[in-house]
C-alpha positions as CSV (number, residue, x, y, z in Angstrom):
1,X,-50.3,62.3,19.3
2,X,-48.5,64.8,21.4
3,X,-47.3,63.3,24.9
4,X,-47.7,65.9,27.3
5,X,-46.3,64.6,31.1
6,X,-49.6,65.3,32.0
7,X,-50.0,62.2,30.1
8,X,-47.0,60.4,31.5
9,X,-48.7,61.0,35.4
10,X,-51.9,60.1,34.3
11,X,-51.5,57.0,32.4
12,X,-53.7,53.9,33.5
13,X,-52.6,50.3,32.6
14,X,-54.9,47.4,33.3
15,X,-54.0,45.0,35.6
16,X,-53.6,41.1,34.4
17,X,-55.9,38.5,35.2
18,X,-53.9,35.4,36.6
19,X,-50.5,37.2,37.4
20,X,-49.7,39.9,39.3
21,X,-48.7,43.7,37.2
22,X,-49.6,44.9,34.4
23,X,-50.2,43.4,30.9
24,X,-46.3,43.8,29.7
25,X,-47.2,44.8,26.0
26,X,-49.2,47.3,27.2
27,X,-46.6,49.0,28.9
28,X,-43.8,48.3,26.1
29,X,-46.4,50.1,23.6
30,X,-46.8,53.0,26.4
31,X,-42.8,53.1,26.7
32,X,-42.3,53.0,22.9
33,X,-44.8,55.8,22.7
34,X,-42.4,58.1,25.2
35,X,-39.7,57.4,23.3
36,X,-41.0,58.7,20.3
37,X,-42.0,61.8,21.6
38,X,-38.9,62.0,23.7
39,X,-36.8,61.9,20.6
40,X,-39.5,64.5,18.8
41,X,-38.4,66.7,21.7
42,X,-34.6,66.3,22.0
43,X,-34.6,67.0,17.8
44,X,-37.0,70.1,18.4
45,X,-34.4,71.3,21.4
46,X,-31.6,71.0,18.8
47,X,-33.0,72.8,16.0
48,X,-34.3,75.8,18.7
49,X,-30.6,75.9,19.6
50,X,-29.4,75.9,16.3
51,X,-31.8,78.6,15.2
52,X,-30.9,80.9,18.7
53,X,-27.2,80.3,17.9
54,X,-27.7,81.2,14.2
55,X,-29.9,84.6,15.1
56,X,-26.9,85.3,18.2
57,X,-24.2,85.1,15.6
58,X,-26.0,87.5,13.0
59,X,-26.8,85.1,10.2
60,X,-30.4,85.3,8.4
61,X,-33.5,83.5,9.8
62,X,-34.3,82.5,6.6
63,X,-31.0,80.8,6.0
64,X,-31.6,77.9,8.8
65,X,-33.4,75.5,6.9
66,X,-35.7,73.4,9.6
67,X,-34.4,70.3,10.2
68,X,-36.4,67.2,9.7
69,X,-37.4,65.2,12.4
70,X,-35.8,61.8,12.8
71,X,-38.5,59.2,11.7
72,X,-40.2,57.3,15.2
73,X,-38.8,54.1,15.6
74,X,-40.1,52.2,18.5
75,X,-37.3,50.8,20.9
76,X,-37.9,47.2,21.5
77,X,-35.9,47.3,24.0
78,X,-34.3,50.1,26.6
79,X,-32.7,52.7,24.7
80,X,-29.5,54.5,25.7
81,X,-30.9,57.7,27.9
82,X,-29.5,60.9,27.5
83,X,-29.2,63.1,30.5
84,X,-32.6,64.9,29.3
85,X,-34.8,61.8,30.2
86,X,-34.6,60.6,33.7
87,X,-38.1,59.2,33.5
88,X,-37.0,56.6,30.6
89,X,-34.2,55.6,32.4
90,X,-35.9,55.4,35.2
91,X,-38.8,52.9,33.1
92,X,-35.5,51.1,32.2
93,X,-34.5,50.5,35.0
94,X,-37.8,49.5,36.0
95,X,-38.0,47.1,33.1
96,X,-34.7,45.7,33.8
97,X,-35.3,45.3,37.5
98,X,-38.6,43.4,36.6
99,X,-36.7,40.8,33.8
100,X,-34.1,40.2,36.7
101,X,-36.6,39.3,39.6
102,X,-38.6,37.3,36.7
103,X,-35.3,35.2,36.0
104,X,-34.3,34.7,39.7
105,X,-38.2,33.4,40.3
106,X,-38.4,31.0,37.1
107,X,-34.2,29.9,38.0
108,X,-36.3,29.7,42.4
109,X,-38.9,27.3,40.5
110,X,-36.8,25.7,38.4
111,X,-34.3,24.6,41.4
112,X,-37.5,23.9,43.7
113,X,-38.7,21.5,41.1
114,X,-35.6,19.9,40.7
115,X,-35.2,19.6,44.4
116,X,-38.9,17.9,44.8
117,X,-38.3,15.5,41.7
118,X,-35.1,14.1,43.3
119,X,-36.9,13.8,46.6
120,X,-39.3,11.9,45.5
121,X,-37.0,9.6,43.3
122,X,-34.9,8.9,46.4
123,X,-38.2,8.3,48.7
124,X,-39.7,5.9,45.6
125,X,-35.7,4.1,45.5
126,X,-36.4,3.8,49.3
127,X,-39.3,2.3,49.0
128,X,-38.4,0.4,46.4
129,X,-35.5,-1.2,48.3
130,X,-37.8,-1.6,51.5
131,X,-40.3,-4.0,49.8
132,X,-37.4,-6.2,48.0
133,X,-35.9,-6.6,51.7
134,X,-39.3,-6.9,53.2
135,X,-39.9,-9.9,50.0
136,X,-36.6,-11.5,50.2
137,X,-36.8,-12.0,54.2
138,X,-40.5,-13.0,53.7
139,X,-39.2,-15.5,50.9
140,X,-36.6,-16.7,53.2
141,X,-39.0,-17.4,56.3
142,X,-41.6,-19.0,54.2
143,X,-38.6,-21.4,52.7
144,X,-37.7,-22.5,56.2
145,X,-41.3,-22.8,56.9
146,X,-41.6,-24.8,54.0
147,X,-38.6,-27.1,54.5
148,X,-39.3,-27.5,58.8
149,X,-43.2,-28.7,57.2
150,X,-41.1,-31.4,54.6
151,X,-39.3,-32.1,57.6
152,X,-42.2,-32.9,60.0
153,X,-44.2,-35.1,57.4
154,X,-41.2,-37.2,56.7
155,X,-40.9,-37.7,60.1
156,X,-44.7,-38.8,60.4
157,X,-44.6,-41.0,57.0
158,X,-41.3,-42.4,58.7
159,X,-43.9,-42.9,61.8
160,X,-46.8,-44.1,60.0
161,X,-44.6,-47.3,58.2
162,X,-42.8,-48.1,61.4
163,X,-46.6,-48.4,63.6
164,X,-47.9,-50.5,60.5
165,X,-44.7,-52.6,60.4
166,X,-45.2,-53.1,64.5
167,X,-49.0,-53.6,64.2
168,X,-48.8,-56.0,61.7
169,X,-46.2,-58.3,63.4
170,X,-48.2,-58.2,66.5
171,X,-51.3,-59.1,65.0
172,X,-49.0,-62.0,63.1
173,X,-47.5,-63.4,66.3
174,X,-50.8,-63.3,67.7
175,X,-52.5,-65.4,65.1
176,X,-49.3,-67.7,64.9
177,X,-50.1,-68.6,68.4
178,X,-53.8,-68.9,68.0
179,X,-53.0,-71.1,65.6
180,X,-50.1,-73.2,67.7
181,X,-52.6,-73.2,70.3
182,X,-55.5,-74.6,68.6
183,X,-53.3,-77.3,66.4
184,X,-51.9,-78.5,69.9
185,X,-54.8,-79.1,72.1
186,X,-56.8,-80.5,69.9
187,X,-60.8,-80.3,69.4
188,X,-62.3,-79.3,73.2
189,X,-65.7,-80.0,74.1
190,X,-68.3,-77.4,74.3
191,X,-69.9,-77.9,77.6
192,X,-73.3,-76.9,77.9
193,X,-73.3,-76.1,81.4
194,X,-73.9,-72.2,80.4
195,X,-76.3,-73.0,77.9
């Protein structure tokens, strides 16, 4: 295919779907292709001048053999530009420009995620440490509870024994003296009087 820069101007790439630009093969292939043609050119410009130089110093036309055209080699990556092609350079440039901004946005992404995964490792360590304090104090208030309860029922079995031990020796010196009472005076009459 001849690549006229009719062809250059004109060129249409499709856009890609889920990223912004166009789909990068595409436009390698499209760049390879220039440099092909390029490089058809620049060998084409040599062997005119070779031939004009040949006919300016007197020799025979047919004693400048054509020479053959360097086999097309697609450039994976940006070739050296000579002077002759500002447009690949230009397209290197381009391309080079492109992988730089790419690498600063994936190192921008890379740093944001970093940045977010140690936030949220210190907020979970905070929170972390915020419920052991939170459990140890509520431990702590729930042991004082616990030994101010122990405390209060000691007290109240302590309580309980001394009332029983109280009751019960009132209750004994009261029948003691029943007893006395009724040994000393003896039977007493019932009087019917109220009867």
């Amino acid at each position: 295919m001849a690549l006229t820069p009719d062809d250059v101007v004109t060129k249409q790439f499709q856009h890609v779907r889920f990223k912004e630009g166009f789909d990068p093969d595409e436009v390698d292939d499209f760049l390879d292709e220039i440099v092909v043609e390029w490089r058809k050119t620049i060998a084409e410009n040599e062997e005119l001048k070779a031939k004009l130089a040949a006919y300016e110093s007197g020799s025979a036309p047919a004693a400048a053999a054509p020479a053959p055209a360097p086999a097309p080699t697609p450039a994976p990556a940006p070739a050296p530009v000579s002077e002759g092609a500002p447009p690949a350079a230009a397209s290197a440039g381009i391309i080079e420009l492109a992988q730089r901004l790419h690498d600063e946005h994936v190192a921008e992404g890379q740093a944001k995620r970093d940045q977010l995964i140690s936030d949220a490792q210190a907020q979970a360590a905070a929170i972390v440490s915020e419920a052991e304090t939170k459990g140890r104090e509520e431990l702590a208030r729930l042991d004082r509870e616990r030994a101010t309860l122990e405390g209060r029922i000691t007290e109240l079995r302590q309580f309980e024994r001394d009332y029983r031990q109280q009751l019960r020796s009132y209750i004994e010196s009261h029948l003691r003296d029943l007893e006395t009472t009724a040994n000393s005076s003896g039977p007493t009459p019932v009087s019917a009087v109220g009867l």
